[in-house]
N, C-alpha and C positions, 0 to 999 in steps of 0.2 A: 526556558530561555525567553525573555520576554519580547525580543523585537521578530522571532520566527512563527512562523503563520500557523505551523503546524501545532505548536504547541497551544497557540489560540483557540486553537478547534477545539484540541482535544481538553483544555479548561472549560471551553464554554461559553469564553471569551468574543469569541467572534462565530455568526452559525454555518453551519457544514451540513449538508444534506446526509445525517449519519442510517448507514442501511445497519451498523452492527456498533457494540462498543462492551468494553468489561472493563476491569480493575488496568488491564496494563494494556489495552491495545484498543484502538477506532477504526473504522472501518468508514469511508463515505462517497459517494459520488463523484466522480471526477466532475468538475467545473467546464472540462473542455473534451469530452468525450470521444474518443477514437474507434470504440465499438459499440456495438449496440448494450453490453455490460463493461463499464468499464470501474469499478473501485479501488482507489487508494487505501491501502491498509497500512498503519502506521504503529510505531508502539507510543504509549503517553507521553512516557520519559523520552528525553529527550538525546538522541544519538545523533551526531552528523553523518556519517553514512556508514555502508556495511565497514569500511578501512576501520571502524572503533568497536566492531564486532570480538570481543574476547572471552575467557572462561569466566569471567564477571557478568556475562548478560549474554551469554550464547543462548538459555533455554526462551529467550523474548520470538530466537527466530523461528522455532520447532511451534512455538505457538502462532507467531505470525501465518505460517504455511499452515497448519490446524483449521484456522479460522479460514481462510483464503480458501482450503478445500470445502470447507463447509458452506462457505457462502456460493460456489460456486453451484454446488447442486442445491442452495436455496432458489440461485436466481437460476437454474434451470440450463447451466452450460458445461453441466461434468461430464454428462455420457458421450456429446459431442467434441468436445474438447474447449479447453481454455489455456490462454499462456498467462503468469506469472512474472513479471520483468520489476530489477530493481538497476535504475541507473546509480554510476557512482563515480563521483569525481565530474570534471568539467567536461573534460572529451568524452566521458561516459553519457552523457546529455544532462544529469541529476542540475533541476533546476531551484529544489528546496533544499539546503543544506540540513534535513532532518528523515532518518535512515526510511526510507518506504516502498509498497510492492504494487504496482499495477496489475491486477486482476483484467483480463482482460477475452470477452469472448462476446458468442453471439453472432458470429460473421466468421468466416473463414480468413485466417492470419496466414500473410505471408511471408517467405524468408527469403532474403536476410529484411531484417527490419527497417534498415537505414541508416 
């Protein structure tokens, strides 16, 4: 989709601090960081949010979380813990309408989020 930022990234088009990236999925730096790890993981392709999740592109998400664990204990927050969060929809807070997971650790998370 050419006017979505995400897709920008993950073309190449515009640069993104990437920590990871393969054939279908990016992985990069949040811009506005909430923990001391914070990464957006994304797929290439381009989904508006989990609501377009179906048996057409369901295996993008097993790999999403794949990646997401791996990177977690790259960057050193698996054994202590990390949260995972995908907003969706408006009241869900999803400010990029393209489907993706906040990795998120490094600090102690607390609940409810907000």
């Amino acid at each position: 989709m050419s006017d979505c930022i995400f897709c920008k990234i993950a073309s190449g088009d515009i640069p993104g601090d990437i920590v990871y990236q393969d054939d279908r999925v990016i992985a990069v730096n949040d811009i506005d960081p909430k923990a001391p790890v914070h990464i957006l993981i994304m797929p290439k392709a381009h989904i508006p949010s989990l609501n377009e999740i179906d048996n057409s592109n369901k295996d993008i998400m097993a790999h999403i979380l794949t990646v997401a664990a791996n990177l977690a204990k790259t960057k050193g927050v698996a054994e202590k813990g990390y949260r995972i969060v995908n907003n969706c929809g408006v009241q869900g807070g999803q400010s990029v309408n393209h489907i993706h997971f906040h990795l998120l650790g490094g600090r102690s998370l607390t609940w409810p989020p907000g």
